[in-house]
C-alpha positions as CSV (number, residue, x, y, z in Angstrom):
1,X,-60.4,149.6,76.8
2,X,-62.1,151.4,79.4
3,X,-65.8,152.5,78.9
4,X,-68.3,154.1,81.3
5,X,-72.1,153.5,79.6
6,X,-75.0,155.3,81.0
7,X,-79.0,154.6,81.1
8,X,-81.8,156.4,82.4
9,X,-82.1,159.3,80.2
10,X,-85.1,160.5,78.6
11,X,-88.6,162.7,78.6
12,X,-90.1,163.6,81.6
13,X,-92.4,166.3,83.0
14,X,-91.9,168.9,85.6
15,X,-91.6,167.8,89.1
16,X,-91.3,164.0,87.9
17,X,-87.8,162.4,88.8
18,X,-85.7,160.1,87.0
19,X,-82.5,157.7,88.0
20,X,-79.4,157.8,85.3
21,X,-77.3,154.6,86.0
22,X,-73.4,154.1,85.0
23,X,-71.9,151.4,84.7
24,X,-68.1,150.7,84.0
25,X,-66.0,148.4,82.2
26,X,-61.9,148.0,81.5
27,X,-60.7,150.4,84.4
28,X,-58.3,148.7,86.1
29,X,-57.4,151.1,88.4
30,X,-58.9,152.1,91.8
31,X,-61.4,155.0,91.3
32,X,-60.3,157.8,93.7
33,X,-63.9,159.7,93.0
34,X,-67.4,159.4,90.6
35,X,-70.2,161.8,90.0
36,X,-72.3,163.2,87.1
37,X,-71.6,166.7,84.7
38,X,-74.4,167.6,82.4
39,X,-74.3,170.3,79.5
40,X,-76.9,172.4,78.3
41,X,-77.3,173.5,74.9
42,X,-74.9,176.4,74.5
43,X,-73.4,176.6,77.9
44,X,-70.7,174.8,79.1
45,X,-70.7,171.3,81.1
46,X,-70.9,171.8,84.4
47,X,-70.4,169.3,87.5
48,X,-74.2,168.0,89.2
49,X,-72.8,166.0,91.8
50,X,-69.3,164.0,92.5
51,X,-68.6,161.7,95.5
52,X,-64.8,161.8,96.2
53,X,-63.1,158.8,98.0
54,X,-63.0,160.3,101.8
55,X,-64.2,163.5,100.9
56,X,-67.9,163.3,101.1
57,X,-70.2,164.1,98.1
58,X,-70.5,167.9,96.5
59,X,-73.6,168.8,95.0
60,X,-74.0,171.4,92.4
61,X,-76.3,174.6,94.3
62,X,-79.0,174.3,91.3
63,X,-79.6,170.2,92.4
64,X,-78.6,170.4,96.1
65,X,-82.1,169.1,98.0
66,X,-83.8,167.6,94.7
67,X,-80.8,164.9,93.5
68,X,-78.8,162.3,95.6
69,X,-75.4,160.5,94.3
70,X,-75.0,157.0,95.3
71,X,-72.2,154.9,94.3
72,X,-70.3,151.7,94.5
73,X,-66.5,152.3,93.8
74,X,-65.9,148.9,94.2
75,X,-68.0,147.7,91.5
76,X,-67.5,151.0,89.6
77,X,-71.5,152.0,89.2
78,X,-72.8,155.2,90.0
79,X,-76.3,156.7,90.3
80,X,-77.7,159.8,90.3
81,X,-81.5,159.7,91.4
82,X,-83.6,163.3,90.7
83,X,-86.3,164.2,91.6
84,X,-88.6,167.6,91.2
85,X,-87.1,167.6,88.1
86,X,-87.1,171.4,86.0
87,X,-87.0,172.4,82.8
88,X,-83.5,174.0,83.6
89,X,-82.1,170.3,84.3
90,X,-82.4,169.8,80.7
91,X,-79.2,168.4,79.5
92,X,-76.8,165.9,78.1
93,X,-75.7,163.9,81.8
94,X,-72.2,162.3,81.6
95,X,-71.2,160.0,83.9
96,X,-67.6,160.8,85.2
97,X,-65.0,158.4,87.2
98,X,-61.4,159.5,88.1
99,X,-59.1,156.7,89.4
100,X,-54.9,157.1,90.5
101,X,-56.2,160.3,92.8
102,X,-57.3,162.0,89.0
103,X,-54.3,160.8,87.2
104,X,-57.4,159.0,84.9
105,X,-60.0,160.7,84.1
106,X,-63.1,158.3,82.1
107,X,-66.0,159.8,80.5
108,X,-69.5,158.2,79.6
109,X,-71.3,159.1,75.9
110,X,-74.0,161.0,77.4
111,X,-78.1,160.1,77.9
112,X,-80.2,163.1,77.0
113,X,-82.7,164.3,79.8
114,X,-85.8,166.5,78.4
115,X,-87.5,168.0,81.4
116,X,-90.9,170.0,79.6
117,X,-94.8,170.0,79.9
């Protein structure tokens, strides 16, 4: 049974940074690409950052200069380090892996990120 389990999550102020860690287990396919989507209360989830297998990393436009994906596809961990965190970052963060070129798609539970003074 495949699972993808995050840590990292939790209260910070503005301008602190935080590092979310993933970690997965029971995928025993090759991951093609690995990244982070967060939803806000009441919007939709929306991608922060994805590094795809020989494609480079995208970066949402909201996080571009402030967070910075790092991976290991190998071992099937991804991080997502942020930094000059805003209140407008406050969100559920999933972890997200797709292996077989997207043909699996593996979410993590969520870690809840409060950015507020």
């Amino acid at each position: 049974q495949a699972q993808l389990v995050e840590s990292g999550g939790g209260l910070v102020h503005p301008g602190e940074s935080l590092r979310l860690s993933c970690a997965a287990s029971g995928i025993r396919f090759s991951i093609s690409a690995m990244g982070w989507y967060r939803q806000a209360p009441g919007k939709q989830r929306e991608l922060v950052a994805e590094l795809n297998s020989g494609a480079g990393t995208n970066y949402a436009d909201s996080v571009r200069g402030r967070f910075t994906l790092s991976g290991d596809g190998a071992k099937k961990m991804v991080y997502l380090q942020m930094s000059s965190l805003k209140p407008e970052d406050t969100a559920v963060y999933y972890c997200n892996m797709k292996a077989e070129r997207g043909r699996y798609i593996y979410w993590g539970q969520g870690t809840q990120v409060t950015v507020s003074s």
